[in-house]
N, C-alpha and C positions, 0 to 999 in steps of 0.2 A: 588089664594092665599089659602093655607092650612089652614085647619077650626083649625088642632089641632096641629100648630103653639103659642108658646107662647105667648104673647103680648110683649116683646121686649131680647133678651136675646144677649149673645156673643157668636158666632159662635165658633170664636175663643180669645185669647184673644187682637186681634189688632181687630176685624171685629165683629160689632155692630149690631143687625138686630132690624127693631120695625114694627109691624101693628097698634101701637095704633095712631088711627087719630088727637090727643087730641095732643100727645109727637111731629109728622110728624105735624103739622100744625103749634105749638107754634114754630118749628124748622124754616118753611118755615117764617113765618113771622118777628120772628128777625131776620134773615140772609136777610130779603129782596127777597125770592124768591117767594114768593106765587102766584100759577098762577091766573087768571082774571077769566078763564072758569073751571067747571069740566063737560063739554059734550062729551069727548072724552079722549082716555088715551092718557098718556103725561108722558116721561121720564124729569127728571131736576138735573141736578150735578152742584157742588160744591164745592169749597175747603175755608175751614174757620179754622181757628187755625191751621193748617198744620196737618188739618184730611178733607177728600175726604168724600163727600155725594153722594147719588147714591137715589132719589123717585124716585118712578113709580106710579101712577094714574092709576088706569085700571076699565074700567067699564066694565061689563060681559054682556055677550048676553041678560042676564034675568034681566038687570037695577042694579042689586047690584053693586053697587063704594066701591073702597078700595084705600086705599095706603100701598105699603112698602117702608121701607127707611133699605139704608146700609150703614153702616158709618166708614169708615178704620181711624183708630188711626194713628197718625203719618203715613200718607200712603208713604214719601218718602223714611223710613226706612222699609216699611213692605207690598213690593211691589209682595209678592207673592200672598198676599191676592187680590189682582188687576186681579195677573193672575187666582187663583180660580176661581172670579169672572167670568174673560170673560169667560172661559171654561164652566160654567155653562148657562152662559146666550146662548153661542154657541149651547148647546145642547136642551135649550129651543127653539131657533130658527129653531133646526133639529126639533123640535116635531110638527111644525106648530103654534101653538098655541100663541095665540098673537104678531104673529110671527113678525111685524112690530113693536111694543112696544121694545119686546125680541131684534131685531138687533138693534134700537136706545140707547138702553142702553149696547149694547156690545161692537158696533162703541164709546160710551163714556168711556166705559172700555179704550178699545185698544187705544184709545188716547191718554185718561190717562196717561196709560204705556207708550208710547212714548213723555212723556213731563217728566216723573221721573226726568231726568238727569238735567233738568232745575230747578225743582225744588227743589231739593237736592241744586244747587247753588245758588238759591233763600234765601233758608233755613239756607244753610253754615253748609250743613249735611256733613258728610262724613262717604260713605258708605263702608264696607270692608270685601269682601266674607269673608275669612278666619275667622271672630268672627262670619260671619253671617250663613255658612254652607249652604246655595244656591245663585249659580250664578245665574245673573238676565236672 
């Protein structure tokens, strides 16, 4: 995790980012997802108000723990930020580095994206390249 990352700001504006442990913790816990352990890192998603969560848990070689959390707005209208996503986490996994973390959370990416269509009729979205300007 980047030192001279903000504490929580918007990537863009569908796609949310936070390290504060304080914001990711009160999250994990009204939503019910709080894990039991922190001795190991641990990816966790979720979809809650038809916005997509995305923590990771990562403890570093030298004992220091963090969390980030990504959080897509309306994720089955703003399904590009899914694929930003995985791309990035892809290329984390090219770098090595955490590289078991990094593919758990890309594998949950690409999922993701392959339940869109469900979701959107879940939701009783309708999606429609031509106002949206990218095909999925």
């Amino acid at each position: 995790m980047e030192a001279t990352m903000k504490a929580n700001q918007f990537l863009t504006p569908n796609l949310y980012t936070s390290i504060n442990e304080v914001e990711i913790l009160d999250c994990l816990v009204d939503f019910g997802y709080m894990p039991k352990e922190f001795n190991q890192n641990q990816v966790i998603s979720f979809v809650k108000d038809e916005n997509f969560y995305l923590v990771l848990f990562m403890v570093r070689e030298d004992g220091q723990k963090g969390f980030l959390m990504y959080e897509i707005l309306d994720f089955t209208m703003h399904e590009q930020e899914l694929y930003m996503m995985s791309h990035l986490f892809r290329n984390l996994v090219a770098s090595n580095k955490n590289n078991y973390t990094y593919r758990k959370a890309q594998y949950k990416l690409d999922e993701m994206l392959g339940m869109v269509p469900t979701f959107r009729a879940l939701y009783k979205k309708r999606f429609d390249v031509d106002d949206y300007g990218m095909a999925a």
